[in-house]
C-alpha positions as CSV (number, residue, x, y, z in Angstrom):
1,X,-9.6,-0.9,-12.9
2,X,-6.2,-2.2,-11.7
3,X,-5.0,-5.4,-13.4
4,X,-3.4,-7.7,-10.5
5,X,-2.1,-10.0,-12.7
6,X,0.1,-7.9,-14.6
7,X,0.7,-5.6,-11.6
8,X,1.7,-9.1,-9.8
9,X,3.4,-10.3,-13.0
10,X,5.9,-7.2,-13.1
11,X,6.6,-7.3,-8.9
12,X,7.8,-10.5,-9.8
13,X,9.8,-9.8,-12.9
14,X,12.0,-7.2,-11.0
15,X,14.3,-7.8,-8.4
16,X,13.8,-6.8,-4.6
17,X,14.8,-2.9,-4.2
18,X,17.7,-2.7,-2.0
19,X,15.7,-1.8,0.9
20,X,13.5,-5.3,0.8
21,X,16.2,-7.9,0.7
22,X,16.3,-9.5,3.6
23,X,13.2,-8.0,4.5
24,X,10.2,-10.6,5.2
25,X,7.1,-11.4,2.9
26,X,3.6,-11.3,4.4
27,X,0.6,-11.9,2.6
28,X,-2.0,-9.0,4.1
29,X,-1.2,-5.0,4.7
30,X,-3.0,-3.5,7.8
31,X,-4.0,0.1,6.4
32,X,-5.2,3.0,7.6
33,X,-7.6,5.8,6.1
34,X,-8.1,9.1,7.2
35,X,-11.7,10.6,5.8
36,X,-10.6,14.4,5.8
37,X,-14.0,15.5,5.3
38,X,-15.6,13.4,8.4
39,X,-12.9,13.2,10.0
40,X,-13.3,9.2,10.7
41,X,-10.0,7.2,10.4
42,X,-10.8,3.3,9.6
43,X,-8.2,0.6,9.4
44,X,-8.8,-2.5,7.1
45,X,-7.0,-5.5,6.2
46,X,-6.2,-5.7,2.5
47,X,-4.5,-9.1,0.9
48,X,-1.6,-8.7,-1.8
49,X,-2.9,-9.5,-5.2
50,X,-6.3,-8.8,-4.3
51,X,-8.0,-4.6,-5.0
52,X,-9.5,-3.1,-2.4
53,X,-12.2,-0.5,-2.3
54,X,-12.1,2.1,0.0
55,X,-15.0,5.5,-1.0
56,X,-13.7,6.4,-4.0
57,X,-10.5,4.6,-4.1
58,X,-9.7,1.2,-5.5
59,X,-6.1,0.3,-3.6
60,X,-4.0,-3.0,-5.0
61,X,-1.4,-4.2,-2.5
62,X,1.7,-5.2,-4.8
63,X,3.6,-6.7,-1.8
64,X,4.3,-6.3,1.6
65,X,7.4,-6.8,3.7
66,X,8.4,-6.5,7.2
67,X,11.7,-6.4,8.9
68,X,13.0,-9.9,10.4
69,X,12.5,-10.6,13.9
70,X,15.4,-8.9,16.3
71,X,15.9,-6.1,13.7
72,X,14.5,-2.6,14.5
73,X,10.3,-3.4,13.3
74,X,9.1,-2.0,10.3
75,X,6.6,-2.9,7.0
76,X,6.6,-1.5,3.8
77,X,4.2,-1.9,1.3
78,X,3.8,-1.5,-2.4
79,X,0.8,-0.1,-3.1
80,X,-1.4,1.5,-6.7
81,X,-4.4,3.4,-5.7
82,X,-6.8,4.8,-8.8
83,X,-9.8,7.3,-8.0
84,X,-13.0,6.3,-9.2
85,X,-13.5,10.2,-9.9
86,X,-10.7,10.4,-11.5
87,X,-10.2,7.8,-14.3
88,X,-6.9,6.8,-15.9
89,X,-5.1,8.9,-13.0
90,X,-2.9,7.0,-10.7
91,X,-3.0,8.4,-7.3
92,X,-0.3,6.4,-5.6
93,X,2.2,3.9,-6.9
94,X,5.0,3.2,-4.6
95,X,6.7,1.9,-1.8
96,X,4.9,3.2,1.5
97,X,7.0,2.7,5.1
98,X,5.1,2.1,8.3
99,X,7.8,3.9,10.1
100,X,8.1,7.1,7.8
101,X,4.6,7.8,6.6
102,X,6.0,11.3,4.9
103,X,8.7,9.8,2.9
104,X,6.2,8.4,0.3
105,X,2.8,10.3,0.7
106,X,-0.2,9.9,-1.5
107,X,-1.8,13.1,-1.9
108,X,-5.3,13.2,-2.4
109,X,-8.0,16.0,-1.3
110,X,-10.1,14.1,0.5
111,X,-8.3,10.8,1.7
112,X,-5.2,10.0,3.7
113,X,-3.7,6.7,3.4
114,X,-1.0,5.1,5.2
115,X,0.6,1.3,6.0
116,X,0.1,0.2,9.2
117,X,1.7,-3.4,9.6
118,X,2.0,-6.7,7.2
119,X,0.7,-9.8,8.4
């Protein structure tokens, strides 16, 4: 199981990567999961701080940022995602950018996983 409070505790310890100053903090990630065996894509709302269970993944949204109003849009989230089938195995822990999916991927064999929007 993921531990928000020390996951929460360290977000807070370190400083904003380069990439988030400026950047705007939202309290919800909109997510998306692709089922590669069924094929069905489902989008759920998942609030920073709080783990989310999604099959057999548990997902923790560390933060989530989007770009200030009259900049180019854009949301990044920090996400940890475990595998119930896979214990003490981190699938994903990361920065994950609406607007480049491929430039942090989490590769699993059965799920895809990608940040939508923050809210």
């Amino acid at each position: 199981m993921i531990r928000p409070l020390l996951l929460l505790a360290a977000l807070l310890a370190s400083p904003l990567p380069a990439f988030a100053q400026g950047w705007v903090t939202k309290q919800k990630a909109e997510l998306q999961f692709l089922d590669k065996i069924t094929a069905r894509v489902t989008r759920l709302e998942a609030e920073v701080g709080k783990p989310l269970t999604y099959g057999t993944l548990e997902i923790l949204v560390g933060a989530c940022r989007t770009r200030p109003s009259g900049e180019v849009p854009d949301s990044t989230a920090w996400l940890e995602v475990l595998d119930s089938r896979r214990p003490g195995e981190t699938m994903f822990r990361g920065w994950m950018f609406a607007s480049a999916p491929a430039v942090s991927m989490m590769e699993h064999p059965v799920y895809d996983l990608r940040v939508l929007d923050c809210r």
